[in-house]
ZAVO-214292 format. One record per residue: residue in three letters; x, y, z of N, C-alpha, C in turn. Coordinates in steps of 0.2 Angstrom, whole numbers, padded with zeros to 4 digits, always signed. Last residue first. Layout:
N
AlaXYZXYZXYZ ...
***
This chain:
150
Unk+0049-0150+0060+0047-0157+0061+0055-0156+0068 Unk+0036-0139+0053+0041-0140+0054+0041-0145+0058 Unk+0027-0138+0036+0026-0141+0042+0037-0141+0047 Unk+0023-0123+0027+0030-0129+0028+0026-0132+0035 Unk+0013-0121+0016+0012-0119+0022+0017-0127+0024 Unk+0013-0111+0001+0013-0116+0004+0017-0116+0013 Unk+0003-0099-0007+0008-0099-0003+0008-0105+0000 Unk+0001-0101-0024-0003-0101-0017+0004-0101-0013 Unk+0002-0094-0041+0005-0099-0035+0001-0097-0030 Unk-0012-0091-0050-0009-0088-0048-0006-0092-0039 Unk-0016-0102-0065-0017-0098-0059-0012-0098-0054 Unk-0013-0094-0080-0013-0097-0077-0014-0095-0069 Unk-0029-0091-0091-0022-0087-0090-0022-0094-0084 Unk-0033-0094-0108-0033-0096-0101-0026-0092-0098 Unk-0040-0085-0121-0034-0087-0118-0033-0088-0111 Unk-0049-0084-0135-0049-0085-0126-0044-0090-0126 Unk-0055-0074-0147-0052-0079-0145-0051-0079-0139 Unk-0071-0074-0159-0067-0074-0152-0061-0078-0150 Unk-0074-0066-0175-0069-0069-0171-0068-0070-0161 Unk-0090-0061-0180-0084-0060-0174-0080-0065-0172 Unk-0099-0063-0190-0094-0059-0190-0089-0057-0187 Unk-0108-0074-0182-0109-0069-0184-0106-0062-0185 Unk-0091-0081-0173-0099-0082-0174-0102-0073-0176 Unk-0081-0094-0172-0083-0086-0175-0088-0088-0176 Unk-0068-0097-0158-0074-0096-0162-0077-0092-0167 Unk-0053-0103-0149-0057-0099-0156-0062-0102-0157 Unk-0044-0107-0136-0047-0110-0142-0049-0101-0144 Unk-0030-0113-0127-0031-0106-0131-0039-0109-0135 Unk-0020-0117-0117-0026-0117-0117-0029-0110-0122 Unk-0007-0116-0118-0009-0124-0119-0016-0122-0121 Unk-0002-0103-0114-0002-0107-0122-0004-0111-0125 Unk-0009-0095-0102-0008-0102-0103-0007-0103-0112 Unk-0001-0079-0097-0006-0084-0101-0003-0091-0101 Unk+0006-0068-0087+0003-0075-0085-0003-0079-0090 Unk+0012-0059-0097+0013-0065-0095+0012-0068-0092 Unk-0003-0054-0107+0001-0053-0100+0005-0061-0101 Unk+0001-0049-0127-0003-0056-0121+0002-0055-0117 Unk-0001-0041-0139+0005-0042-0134+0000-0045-0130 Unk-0007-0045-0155-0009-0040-0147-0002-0044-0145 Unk-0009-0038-0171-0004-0042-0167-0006-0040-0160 Unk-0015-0039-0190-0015-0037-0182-0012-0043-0178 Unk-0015-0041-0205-0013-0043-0199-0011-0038-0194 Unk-0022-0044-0221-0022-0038-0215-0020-0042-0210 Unk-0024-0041-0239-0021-0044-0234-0021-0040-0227 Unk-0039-0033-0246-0033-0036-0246-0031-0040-0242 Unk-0051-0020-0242-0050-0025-0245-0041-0029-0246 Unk-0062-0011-0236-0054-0012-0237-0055-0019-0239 Unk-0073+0000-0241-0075-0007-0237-0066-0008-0239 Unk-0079+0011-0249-0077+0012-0241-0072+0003-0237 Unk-0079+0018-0260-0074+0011-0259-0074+0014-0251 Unk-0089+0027-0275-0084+0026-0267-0083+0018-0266 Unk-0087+0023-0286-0087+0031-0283-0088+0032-0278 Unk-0082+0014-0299-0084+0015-0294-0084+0022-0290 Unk-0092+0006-0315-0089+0013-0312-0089+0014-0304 Unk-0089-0007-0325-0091-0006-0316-0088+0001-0315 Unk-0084-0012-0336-0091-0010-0334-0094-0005-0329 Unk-0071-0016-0335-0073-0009-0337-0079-0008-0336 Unk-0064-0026-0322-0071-0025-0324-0072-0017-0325 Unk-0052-0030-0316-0054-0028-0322-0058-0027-0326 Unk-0057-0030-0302-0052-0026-0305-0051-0024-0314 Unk-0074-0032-0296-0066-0037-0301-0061-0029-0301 Unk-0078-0030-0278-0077-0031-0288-0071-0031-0291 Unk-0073-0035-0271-0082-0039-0271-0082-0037-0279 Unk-0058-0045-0264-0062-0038-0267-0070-0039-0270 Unk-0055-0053-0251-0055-0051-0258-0059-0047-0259 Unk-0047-0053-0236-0050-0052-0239-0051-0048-0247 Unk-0034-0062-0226-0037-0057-0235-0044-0056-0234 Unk-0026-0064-0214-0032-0066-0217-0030-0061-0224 Unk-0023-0064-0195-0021-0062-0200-0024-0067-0206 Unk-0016-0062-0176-0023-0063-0183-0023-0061-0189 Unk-0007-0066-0163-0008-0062-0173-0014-0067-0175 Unk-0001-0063-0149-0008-0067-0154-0007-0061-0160 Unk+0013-0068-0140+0010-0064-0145+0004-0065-0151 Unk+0019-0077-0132+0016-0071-0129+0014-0066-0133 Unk+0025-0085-0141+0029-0081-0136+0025-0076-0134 Unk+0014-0086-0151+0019-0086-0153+0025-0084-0147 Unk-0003-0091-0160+0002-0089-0153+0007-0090-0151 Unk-0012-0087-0172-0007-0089-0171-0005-0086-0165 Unk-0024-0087-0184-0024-0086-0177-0016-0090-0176 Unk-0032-0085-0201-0025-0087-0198-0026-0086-0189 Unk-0046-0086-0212-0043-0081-0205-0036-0086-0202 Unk-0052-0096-0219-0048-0090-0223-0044-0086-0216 Unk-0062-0101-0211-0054-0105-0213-0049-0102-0214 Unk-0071-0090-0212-0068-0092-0203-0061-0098-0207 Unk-0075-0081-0221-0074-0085-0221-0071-0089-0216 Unk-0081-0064-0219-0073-0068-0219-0077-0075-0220 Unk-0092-0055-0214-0091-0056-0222-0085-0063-0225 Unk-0083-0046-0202-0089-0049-0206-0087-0050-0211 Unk-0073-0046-0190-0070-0047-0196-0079-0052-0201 Unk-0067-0041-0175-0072-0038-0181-0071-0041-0188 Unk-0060-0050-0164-0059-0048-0169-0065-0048-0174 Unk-0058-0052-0147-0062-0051-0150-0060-0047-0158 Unk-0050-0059-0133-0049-0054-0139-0054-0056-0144 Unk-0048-0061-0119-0054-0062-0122-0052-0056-0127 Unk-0040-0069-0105-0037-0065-0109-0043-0066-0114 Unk-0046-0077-0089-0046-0078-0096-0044-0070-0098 Unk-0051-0078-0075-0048-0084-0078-0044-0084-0086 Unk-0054-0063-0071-0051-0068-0070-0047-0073-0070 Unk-0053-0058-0089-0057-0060-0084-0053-0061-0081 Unk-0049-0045-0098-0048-0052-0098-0056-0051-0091 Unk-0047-0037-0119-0050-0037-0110-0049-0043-0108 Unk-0051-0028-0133-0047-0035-0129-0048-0032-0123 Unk-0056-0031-0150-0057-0028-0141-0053-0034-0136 Unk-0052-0023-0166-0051-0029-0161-0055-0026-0155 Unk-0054-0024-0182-0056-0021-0178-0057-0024-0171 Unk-0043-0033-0195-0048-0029-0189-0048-0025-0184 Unk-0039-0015-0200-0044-0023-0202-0041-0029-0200 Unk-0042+0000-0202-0038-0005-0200-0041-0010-0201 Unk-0049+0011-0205-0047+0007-0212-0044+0003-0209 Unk-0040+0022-0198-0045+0023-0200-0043+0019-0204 Unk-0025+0018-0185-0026+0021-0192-0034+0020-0193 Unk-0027+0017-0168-0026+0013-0175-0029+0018-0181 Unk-0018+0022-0152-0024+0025-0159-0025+0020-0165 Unk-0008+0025-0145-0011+0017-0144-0017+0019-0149 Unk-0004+0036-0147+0003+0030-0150-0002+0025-0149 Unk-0012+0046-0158-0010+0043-0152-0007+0038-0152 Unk-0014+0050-0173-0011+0054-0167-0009+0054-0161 Unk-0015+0038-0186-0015+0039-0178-0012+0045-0176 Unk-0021+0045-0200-0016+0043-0197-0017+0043-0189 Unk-0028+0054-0209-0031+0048-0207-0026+0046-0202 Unk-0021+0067-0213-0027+0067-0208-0028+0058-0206 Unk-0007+0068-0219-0009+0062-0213-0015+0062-0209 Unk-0003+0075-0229-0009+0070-0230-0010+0065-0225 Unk+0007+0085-0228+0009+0078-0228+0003+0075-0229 Unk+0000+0095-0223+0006+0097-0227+0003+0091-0230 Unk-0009+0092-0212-0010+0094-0220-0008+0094-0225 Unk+0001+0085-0204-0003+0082-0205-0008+0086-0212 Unk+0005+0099-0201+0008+0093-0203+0006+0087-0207 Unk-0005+0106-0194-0002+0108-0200+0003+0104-0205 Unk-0008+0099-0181-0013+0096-0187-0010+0101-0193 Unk+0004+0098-0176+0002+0092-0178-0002+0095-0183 Unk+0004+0114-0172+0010+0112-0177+0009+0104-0181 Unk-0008+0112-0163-0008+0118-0170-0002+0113-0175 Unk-0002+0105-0153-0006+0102-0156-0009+0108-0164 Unk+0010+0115-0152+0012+0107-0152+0006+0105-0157 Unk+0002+0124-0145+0005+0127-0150+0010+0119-0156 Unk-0004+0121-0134-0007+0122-0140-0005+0123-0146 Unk+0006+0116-0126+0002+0110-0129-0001+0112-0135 Unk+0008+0129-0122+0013+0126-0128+0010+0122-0129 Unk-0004+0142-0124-0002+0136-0122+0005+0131-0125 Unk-0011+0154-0129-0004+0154-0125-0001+0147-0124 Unk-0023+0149-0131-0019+0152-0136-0013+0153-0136 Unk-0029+0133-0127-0029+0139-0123-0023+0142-0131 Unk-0033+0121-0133-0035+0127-0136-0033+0131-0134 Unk-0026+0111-0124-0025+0109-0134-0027+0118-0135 Unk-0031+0114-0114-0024+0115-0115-0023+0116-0119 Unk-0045+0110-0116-0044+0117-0114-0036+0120-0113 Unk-0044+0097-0119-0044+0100-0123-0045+0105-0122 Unk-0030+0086-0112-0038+0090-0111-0039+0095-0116 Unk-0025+0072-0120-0024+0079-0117-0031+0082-0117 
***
């Protein structure tokens, strides 16, 4: 939404987007998506997707992992990623006072919807330097055949 709509004073958008962010106080949802295609703050991971061409290219932020410990699965037109990551400090470690936790920690699984002209046969995975890649062959696009008449 443009944000001279979001502010005008008269606006109903504005008064919509007024009534979000009081809600959002009420309730504690400052973190929370606002937009249906937005991801929460703290998701994990952090994906990009795009194609080529030839190819669907999803890319997953995932430093520090263990490329074993990561799951990839494609399911009817559906790529999930999904993993743990452990904690760096123990839980029951009285020693250890902590006073911020920005890094999330746990189980996490992301899901893309793949076009359906992808290839299933054709999928591989790499990770390199913290970045999961995966590449999806898409198939190519029928040709128009050309009848001979007899």
């Amino acid at each position: 939404m443009y944000a001279s709509l979001l502010n005008h004073p008269g606006s109903l958008f504005g008064h919509f987007e007024r009534l979000r962010r009081e809600l959002d106080d009420v309730f504690g949802a400052a973190s929370l998506p606002s937009a249906i295609r937005s991801v929460a703050s703290g998701t994990l991971p952090a994906l990009n997707v795009g194609r080529t061409p030839s190819s669907v290219e999803v890319y997953a932020f995932v430093p520090g992992l263990d490329p074993s410990k990561i799951d990839v699965d494609l399911d009817r037109g559906i790529l999930r990623i999904s993993g743990e990551r452990a904690s760096t400090i123990p839980q029951n470690d009285s020693s250890v006072q902590v006073y911020a936790r920005e890094r999330r920690n746990g189980a996490f699984s992301r899901t893309v919807s793949l076009p359906d002209d992808i290839d299933p046969e054709k999928v591989s995975a790499s990770y390199r330097d913290g970045v999961l890649q995966v590449s999806i062959a898409r198939k190519e696009a029928p040709q128009p055949t050309r009848i001979a008449i007899h």
